[in-house]
Structures are given as structure tokens and as C-alpha cells.
MMTF fields as JSON, N, C-alpha, C and O atoms, coordinates in Angstrom:
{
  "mmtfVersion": "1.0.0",
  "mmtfProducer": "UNKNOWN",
  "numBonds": 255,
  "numAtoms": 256,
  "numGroups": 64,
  "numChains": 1,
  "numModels": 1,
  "chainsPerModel": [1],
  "groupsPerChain": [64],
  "chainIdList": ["A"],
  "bondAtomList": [4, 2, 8, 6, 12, 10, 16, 14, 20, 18, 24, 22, 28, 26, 32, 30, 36, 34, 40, 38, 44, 42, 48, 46, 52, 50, 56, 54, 60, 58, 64, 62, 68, 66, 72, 70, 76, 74, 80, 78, 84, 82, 88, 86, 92, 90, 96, 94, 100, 98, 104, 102, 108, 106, 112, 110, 116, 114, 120, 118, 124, 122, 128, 126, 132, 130, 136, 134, 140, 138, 144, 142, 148, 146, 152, 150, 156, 154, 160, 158, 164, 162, 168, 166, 172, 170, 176, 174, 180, 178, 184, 182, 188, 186, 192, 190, 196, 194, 200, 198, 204, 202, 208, 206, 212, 210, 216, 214, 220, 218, 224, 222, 228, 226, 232, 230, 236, 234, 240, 238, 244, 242, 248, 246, 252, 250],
  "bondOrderList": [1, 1, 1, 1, 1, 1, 1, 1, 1, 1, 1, 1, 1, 1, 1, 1, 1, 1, 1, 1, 1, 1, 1, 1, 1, 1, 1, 1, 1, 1, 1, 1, 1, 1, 1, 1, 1, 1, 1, 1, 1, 1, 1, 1, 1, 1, 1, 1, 1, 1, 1, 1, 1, 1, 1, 1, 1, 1, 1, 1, 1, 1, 1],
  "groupList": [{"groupName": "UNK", "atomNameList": ["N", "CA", "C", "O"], "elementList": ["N", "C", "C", "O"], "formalChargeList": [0, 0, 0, 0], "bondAtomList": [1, 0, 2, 1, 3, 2], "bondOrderList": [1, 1, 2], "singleLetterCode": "X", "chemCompType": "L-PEPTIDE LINKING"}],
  "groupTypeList": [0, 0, 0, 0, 0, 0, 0, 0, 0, 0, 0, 0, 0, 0, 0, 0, 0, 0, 0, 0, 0, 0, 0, 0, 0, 0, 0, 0, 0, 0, 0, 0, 0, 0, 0, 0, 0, 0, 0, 0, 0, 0, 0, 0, 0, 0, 0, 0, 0, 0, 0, 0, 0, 0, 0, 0, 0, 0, 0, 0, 0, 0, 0, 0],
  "groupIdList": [1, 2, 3, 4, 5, 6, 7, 8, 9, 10, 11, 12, 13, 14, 15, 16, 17, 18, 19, 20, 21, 22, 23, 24, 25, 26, 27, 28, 29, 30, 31, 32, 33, 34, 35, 36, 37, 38, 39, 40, 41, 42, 43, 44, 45, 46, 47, 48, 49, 50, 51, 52, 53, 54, 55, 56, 57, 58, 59, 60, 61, 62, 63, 64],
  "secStructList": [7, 4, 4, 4, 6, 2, 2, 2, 2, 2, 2, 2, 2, 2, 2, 2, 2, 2, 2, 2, 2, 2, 2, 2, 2, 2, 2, 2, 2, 2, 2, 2, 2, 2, 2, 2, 2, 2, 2, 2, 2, 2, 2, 2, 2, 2, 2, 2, 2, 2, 2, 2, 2, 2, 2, 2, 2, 2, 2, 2, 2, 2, 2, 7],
  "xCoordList": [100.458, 101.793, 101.781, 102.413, 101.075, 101.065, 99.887, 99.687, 99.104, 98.461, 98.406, 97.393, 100.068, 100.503, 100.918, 101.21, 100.835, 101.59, 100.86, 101.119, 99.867, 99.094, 99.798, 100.691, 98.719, 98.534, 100.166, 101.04, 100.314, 102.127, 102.824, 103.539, 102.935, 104.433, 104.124, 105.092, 102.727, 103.225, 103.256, 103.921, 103.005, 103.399, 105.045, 105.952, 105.23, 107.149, 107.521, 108.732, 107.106, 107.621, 107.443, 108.133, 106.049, 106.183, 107.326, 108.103, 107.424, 108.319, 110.092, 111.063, 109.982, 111.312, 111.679, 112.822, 110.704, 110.672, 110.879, 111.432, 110.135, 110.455, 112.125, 112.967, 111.913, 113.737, 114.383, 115.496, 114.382, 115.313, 115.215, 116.211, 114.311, 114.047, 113.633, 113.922, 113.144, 112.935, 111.544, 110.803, 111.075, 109.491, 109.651, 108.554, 110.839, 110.633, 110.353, 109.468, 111.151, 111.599, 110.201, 109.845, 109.137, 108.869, 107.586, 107.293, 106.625, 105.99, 106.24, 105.599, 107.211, 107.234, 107.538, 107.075, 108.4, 108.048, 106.374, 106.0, 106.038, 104.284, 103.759, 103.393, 103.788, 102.971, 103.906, 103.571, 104.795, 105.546, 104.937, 104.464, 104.87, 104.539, 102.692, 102.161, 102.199, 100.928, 100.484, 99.656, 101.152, 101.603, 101.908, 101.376, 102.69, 103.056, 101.825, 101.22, 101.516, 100.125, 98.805, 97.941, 98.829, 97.898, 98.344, 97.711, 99.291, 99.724, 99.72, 99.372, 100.062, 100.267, 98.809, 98.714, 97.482, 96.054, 95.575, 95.002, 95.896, 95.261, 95.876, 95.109, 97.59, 98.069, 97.021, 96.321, 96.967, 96.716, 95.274, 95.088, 94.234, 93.104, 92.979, 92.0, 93.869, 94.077, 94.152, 93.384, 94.926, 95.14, 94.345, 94.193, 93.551, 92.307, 91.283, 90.481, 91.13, 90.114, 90.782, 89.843, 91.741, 92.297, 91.718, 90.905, 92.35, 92.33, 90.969, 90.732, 89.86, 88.594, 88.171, 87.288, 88.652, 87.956, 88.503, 87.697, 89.562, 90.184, 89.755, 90.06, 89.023, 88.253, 87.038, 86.774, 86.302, 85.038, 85.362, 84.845, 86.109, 86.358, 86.777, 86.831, 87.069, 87.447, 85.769, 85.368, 85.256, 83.875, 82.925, 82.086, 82.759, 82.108, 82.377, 81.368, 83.851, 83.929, 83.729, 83.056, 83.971, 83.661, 82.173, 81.691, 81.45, 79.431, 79.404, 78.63, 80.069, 79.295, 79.873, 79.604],
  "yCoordList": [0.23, 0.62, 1.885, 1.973, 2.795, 4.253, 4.405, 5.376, 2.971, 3.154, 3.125, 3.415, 2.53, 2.532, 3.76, 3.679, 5.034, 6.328, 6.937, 7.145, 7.265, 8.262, 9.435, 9.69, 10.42, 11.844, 11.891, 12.615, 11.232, 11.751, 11.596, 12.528, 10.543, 10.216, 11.413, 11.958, 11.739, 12.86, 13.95, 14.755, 14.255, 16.0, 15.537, 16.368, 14.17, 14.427, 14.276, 14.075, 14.234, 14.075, 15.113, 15.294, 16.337, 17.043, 18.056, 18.649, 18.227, 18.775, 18.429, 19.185, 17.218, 17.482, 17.767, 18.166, 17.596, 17.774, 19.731, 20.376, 20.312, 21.754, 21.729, 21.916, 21.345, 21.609, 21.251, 21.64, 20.415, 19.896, 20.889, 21.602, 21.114, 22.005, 23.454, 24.332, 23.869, 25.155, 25.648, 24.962, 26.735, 26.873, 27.728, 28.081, 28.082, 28.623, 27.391, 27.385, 26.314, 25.135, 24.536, 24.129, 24.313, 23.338, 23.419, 22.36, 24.662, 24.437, 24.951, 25.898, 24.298, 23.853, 22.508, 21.9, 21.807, 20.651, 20.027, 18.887, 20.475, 20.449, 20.288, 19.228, 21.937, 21.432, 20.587, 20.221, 20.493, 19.324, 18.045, 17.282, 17.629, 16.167, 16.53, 15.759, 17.371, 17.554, 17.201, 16.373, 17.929, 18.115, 16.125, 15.578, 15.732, 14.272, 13.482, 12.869, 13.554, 12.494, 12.956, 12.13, 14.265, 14.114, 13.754, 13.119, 14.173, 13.153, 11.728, 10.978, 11.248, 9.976, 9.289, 8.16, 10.009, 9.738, 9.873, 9.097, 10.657, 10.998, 10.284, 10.031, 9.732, 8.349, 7.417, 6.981, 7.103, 6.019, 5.705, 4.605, 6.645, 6.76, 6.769, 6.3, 7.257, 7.046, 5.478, 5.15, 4.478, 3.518, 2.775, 1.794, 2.933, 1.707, 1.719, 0.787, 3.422, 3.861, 3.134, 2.878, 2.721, 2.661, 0.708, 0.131, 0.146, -1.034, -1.665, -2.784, -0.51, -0.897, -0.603, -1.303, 0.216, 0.402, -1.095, -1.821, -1.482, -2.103, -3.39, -4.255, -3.999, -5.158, -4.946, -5.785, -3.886, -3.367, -3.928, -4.987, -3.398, -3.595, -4.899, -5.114, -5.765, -7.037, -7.794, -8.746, -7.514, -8.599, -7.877, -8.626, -6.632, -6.051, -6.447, -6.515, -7.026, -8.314, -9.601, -10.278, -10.267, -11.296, -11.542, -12.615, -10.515, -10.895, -10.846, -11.693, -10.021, -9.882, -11.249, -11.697],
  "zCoordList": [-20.784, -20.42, -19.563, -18.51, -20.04, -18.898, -17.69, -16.961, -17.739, -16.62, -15.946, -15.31, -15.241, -14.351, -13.309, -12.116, -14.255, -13.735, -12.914, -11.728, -13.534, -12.178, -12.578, -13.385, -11.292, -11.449, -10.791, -11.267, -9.943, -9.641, -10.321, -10.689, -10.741, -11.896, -13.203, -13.734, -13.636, -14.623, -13.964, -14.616, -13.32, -12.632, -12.309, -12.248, -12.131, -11.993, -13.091, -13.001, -14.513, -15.764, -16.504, -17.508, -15.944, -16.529, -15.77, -16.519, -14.565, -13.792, -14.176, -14.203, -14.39, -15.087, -16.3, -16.522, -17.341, -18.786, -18.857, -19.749, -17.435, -17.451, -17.785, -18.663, -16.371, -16.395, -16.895, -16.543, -17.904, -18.958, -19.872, -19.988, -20.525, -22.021, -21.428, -22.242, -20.456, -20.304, -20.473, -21.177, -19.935, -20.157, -21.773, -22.207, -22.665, -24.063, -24.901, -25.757, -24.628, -25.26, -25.157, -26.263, -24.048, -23.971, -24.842, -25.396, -25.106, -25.606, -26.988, -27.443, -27.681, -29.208, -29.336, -30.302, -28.338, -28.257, -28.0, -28.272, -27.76, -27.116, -28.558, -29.066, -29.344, -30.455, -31.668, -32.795, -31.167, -32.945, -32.416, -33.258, -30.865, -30.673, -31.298, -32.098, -30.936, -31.328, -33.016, -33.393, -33.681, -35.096, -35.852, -36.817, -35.112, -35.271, -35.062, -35.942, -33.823, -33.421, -34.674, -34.968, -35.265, -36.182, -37.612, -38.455, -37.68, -39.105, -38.842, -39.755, -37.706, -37.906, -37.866, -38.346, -37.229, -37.1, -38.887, -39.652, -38.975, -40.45, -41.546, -42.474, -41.717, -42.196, -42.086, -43.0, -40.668, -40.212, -40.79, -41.309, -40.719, -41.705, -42.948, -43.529, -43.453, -44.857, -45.219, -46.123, -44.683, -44.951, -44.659, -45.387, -43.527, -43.786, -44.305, -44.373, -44.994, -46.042, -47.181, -47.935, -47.651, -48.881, -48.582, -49.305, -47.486, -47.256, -47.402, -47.856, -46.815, -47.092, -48.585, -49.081, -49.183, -50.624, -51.071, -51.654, -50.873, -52.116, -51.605, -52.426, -50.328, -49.78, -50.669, -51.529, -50.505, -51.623, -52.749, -53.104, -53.339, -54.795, -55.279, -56.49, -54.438, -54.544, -53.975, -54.644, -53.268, -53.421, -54.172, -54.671, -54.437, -55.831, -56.786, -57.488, -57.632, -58.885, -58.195, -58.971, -57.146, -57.292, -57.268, -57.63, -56.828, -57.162, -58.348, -58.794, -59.402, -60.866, -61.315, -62.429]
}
């Protein structure tokens, strides 16, 4: 979906994202999206650690 953009289309997205929110505004928006993408990485790990234990634990009884 964004590989379409290129080095221009984000220098015009970040260029307007200035001017919308402001250079105070923008970098706290910066780190909350930052903040989000790692919770949602570290969710996201959590659950296929859980998904894989509990695949484990299901052909670990069915061998005994």
C-alpha cells in the first residue's frame, strides 16, 4: 500500500503534517505513534508465544 509513495509524496506529508499540528505538536505525536507501534509489537508477540506454547502443550499430551 505505501510503496507507491516515494521520497516525494512523504516529504509532502510530512510538510503538511508540519503545518497542520505545528513543529510543538508534532513531535509528541511522533513519540505516542512510536509508543503504539511498540505495544502493539510486543501484544502481538505475546500472542504467538502464548499460541505456540499452547500448540506445545497440546502435541506434548498427545505423545504420552
Amino acid at each position: 500500500m505505501f510503496s507507491n509513495i516515494g521520497v516525494p509524496g512523504l516529504i509532502l506529508i510530512l510538510v503538511l503534517a508540519l503545518i497542520i499540528f505545528g513543529p510543538k505538536k508534532l513531535p509528541e505525536i511522533g513519540r505516542a505513534f512510536g509508543q503504539t507501534l511498540r505495544e502493539f509489537k510486543s501484544s502481538t508477540r505475546e500472542l504467538t508465544n502464548d499460541v505456540f506454547e499452547e500448540k506445545d502443550e497440546k502435541k506434548n499430551n498427545s505423545v504420552k
